[in-house]
N, C-alpha and C positions, 0 to 999 in steps of 0.2 A: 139279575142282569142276564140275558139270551148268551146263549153261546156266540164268543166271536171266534167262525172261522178264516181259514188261512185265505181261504177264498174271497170274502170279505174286506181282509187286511188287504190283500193287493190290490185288487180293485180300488179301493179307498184311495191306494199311494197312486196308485197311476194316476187314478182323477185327478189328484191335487196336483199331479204334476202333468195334466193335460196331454195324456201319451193315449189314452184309450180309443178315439178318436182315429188315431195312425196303425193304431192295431199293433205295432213296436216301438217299445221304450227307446226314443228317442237320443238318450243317455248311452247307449249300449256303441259302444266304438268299436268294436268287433274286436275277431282271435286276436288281433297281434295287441290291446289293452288286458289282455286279460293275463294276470298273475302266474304266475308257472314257479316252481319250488323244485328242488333238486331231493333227488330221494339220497340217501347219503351212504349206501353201502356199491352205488354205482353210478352217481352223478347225473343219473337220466336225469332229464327237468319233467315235468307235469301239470299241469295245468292246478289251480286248489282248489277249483269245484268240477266237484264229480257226480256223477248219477245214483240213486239209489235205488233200488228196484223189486223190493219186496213186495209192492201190490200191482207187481206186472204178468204174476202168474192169470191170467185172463183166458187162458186155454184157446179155443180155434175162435171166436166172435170174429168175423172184420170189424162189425161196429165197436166192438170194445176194444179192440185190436188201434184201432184209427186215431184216435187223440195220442194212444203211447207211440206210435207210427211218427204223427207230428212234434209231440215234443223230442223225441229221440231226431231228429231229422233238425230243430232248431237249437238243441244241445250241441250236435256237432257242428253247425253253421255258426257257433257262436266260440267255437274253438275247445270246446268240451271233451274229452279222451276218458276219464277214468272212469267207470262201469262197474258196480260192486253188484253182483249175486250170490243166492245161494241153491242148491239143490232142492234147501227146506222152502223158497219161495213159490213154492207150487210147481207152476208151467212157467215161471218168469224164464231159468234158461234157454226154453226150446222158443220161449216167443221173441226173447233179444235176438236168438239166434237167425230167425228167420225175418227180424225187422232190420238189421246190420243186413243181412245178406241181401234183402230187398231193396233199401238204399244205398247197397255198393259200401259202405264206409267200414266194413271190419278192419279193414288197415291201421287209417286212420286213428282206432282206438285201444285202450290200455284197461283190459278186461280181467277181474279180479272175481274170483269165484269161492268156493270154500267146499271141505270135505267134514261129514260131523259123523262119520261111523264110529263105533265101538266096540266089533266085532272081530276086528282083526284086520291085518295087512292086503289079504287079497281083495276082502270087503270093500276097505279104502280106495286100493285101487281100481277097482271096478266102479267105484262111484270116479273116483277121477276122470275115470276113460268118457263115463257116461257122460261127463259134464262137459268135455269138450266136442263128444258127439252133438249135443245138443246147441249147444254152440258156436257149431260149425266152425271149431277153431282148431287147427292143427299144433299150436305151443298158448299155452296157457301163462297170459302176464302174470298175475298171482294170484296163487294157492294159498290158501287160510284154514287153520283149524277153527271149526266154527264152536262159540263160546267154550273152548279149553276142552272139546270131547278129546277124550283119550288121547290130551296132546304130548305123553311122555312118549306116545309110539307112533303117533301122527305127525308129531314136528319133524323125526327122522327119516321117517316114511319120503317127507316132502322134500328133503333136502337130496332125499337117492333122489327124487322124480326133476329137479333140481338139475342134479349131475348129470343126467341122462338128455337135459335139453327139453324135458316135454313142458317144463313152466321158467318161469322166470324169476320171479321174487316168491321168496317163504313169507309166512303171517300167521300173525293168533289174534283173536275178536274176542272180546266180549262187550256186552252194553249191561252188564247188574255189576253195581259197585260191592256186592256181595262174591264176587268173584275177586276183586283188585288183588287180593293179598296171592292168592294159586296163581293170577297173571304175574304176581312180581316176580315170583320164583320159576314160573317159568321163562320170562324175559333174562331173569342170571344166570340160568342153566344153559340154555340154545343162543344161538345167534339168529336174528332175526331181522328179514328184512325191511319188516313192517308190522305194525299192529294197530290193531284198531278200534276203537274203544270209545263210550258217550260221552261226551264232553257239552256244554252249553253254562248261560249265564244261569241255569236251573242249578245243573247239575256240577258242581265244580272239583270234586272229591279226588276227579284225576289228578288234577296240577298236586294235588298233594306229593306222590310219591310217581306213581307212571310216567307223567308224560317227561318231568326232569331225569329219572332216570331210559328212559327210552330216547333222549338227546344224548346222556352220556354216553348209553351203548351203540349211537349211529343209527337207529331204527325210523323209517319213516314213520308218523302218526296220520292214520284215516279216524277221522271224526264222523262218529255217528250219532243220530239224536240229538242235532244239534240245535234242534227246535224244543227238545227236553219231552219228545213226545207231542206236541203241541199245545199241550199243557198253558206254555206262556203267551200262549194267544188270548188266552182265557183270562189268565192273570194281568194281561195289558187293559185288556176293555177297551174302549173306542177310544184312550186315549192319543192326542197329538205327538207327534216326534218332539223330543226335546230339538229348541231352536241351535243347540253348540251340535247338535248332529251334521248341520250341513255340508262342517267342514271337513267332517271324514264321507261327502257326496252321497250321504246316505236317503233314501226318498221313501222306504217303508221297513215295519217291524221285522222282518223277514229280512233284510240286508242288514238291519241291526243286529239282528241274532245271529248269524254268518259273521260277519266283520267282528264281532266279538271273538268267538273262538276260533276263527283262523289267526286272529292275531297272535295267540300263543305261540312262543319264540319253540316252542316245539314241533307245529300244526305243521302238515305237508299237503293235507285234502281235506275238505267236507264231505258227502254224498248224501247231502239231504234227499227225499223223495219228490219227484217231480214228473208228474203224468200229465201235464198237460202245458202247452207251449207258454202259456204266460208265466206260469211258474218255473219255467225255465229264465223267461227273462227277469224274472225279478230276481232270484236269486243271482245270475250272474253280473247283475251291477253290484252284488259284491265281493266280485272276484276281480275289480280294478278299481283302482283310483288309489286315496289315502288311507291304511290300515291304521287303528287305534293304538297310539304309544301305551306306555305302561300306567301315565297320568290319567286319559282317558279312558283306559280299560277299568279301573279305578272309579272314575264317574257312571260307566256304564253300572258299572256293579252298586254303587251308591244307588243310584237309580232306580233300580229292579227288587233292590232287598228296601228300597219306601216305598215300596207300592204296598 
């Protein structure tokens, strides 16, 4: 079988749902349809799909520059806020930096970035400072230890930087479920205002223990991976939507795989990767409409382990 990519899938759904034509999914009701989740150690609300931005490191190109220009420009016209980087994603900070700045919209948004030194306190700091230099941001939404580096002296590091007003929310990331067990005991030791971690119809290993105990301790969940890597594009093949999909308004694999793991009664965000505008709007039809109860989430997963 040819690789199916994500490119592919969407395309497909629009066709069949006669939107490609319009150039915008039709279905897409704007910001004020779209899902928002309360973070739970301060009640903010949030939108549940966010940006992910690891292959935004493109350095100075305008040409390459120009499609993340316009999906970033139709994330926020679709009522989009939460913006995950990291320092390890190349140039992706200094280029959000200057595409926020260039479209006016840093306000508007809820910018989450991460520190992965292991060198020591001033190290860290220096990377902090640098990352908000580059993203031209004077208070940093949240700060994340990026996958648990030296998070026994980086979690406290971030809760002084915290106290001090220069961020807003604390966090710890990982995406290797060979880490879950160092994330639990980090989760029981700190308090923590968010964590973030791969979830998908793939990858299920979280619901095991994290993401119930990350509800118990009040911590938001950012999902990442939530395509399992892309992997289940592959594992789908050209197959149709099942027909009971419609009633959770679903119109491609890609809002199935979204709608799946936002539904966990844990989930606060996705931040699938999205560089280009239509992959903004496909993902965000499913960030409204009807979420899969515990029945349906159930069929999903029936579903996906007979393939």
């Amino acid at each position: 079988m040819p690789r199916i990519s994500r490119r592919n899938f969407t395309k497909q759904a629009l066709a069949a749902a006669g939107l490609i034509a319009a150039g915008t999914p039709a279905t897409l009701a704007g910001p004020a349809a779209v899902i928002n989740r309360k973070i739970p150690s301060s009640g903010e609300s949030i939108p549940i799909m966010g940006l992910g931005t690891n292959r935004y490191g493109v350095g100075d190109s305008a040409d390459a520059r120009a499609p993340l220009r316009e999906a970033l420009a139709r994330f926020h016209q679709l009522g989009g806020a939460v913006i995950d980087t990291a320092p390890g994603y190349r140039s992706s900070e200094r280029v959000l930096g200057d595409l926020m700045n260039d479209l006016g919209i840093r306000e508007d948004l809820f910018i989450a970035t991460k520190v992965d030194r292991e060198s020591g306190r001033d190290d860290s700091l220096a990377q902090a400072s640098d990352s908000a230099r580059k993203l031209q941001a004077d208070t940093i939404d949240l700060m994340q230890v990026h996958s648990l580096r030296d998070w026994e002296n980086n979690v406290p590091l971030l809760h002084d930087l915290k106290q001090d007003g220069r961020i807003r929310y604390v966090g710890l990331t990982t995406s290797r479920s060979s880490q879950y067990a160092e994330m639990e005991q980090a989760m029981l030791r700190h308090d923590l205002d968010f964590i973030q971690i791969d979830y998908s119809l793939e990858q299920r290993k979280a619901a095991e223990r994290l993401l119930p105990l990350a509800a118990d301790r009040g911590m938001a969940v950012m999902l990442n991976r939530t395509f399992g890597g892309g992997r289940i594009f592959g594992a789908l093949g050209d197959r149709s939507l099942p027909v009971w999909t419609a009633e959770l308004q679903i119109t491609s694999w890609a809002q199935f795989l979204l709608k799946y793991a936002l539904s966990h009664p844990a989930s606060t965000v996705a931040i699938p990767g999205m560089t280009k505008a239509r992959h903004v709007d496909d993902n965000f039809g499913a960030a409204q409409g009807p979420m899969p109860d515990a029945g349906q989430r159930r069929q999903m997963e029936n579903f996906f382990d007979a393939l």
